[in-house]
C-alpha positions as a printed NumPy array, in Angstrom:
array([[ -9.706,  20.732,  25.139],
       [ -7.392,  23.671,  27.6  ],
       [ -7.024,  26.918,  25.631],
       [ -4.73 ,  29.628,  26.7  ],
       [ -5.58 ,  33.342,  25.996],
       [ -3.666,  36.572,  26.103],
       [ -6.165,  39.24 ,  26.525],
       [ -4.766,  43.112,  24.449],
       [ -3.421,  45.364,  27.14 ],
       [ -6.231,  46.686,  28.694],
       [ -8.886,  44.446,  28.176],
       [-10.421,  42.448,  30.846],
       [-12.587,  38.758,  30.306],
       [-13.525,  36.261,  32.764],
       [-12.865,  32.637,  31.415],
       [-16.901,  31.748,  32.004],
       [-17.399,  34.965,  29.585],
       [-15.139,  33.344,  27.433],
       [-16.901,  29.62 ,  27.145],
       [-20.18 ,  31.275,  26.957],
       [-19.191,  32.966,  23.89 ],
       [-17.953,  29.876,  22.134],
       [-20.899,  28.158,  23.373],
       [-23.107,  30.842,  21.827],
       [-21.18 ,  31.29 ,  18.434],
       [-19.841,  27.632,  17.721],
       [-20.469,  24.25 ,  18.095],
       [-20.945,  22.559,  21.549],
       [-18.332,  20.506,  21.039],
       [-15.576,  23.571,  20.52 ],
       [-16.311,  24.634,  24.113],
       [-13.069,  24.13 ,  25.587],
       [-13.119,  22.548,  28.804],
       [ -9.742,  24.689,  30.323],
       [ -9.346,  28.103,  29.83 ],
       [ -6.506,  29.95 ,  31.205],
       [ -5.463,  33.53 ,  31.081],
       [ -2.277,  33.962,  30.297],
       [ -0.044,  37.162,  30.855],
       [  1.81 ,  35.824,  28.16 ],
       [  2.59 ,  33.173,  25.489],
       [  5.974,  31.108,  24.94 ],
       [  7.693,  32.114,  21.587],
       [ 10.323,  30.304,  19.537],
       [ 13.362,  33.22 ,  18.342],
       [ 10.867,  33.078,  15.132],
       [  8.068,  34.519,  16.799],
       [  5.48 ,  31.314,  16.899],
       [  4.129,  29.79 ,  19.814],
       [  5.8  ,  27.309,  21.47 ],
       [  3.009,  24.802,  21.911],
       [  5.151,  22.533,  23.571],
       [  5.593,  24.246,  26.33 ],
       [  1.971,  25.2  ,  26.799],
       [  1.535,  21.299,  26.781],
       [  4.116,  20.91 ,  29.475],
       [  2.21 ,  23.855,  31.806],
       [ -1.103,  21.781,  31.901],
       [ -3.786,  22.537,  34.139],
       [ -2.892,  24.444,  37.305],
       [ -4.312,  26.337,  39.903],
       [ -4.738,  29.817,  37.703],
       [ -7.107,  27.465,  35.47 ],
       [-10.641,  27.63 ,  34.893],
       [-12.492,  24.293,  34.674],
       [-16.042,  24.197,  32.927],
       [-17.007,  20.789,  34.485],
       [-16.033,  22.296,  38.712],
       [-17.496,  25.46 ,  37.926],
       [-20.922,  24.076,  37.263],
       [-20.696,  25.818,  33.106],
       [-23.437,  23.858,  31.19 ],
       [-22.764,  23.168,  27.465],
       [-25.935,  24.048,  25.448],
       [-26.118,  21.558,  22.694]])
């Protein structure tokens, strides 16, 4: 599971911050293993998000992976 988040202007969150809040709130298994900040989101002339697109990004070097960074999933 890779999730992409646009953080408000002004607000500041480090992907770990992020997974331990799911992990705390939600089931284990909604902890999403990729997390990526994103300055901003793809948008069809409609205004929705092009998910394509965020499927054709994949994981790169801006992205945060639970499993190399050691995050364990509390079950």
């Amino acid at each position: 599971l890779m999730v992409f988040v646009k953080l408000k202007d002004g607000c500041h969150a480090e992907p770990a911050e992020l997974a331990r809040f799911v992990n705390d709130n939600a089931p284990y298994f909604f902890v999403p293993r990729y997390i990526e900040i994103a300055a901003d989101l793809p948008h069809t002339p409609t205004g929705r998000v092009q998910k394509f697109a965020l499927r054709e990004r994949g994981v790169g070097p801006a992205t945060w992976d639970r499993v190399a960074a050691g995050f364990g999933v509390r079950r």
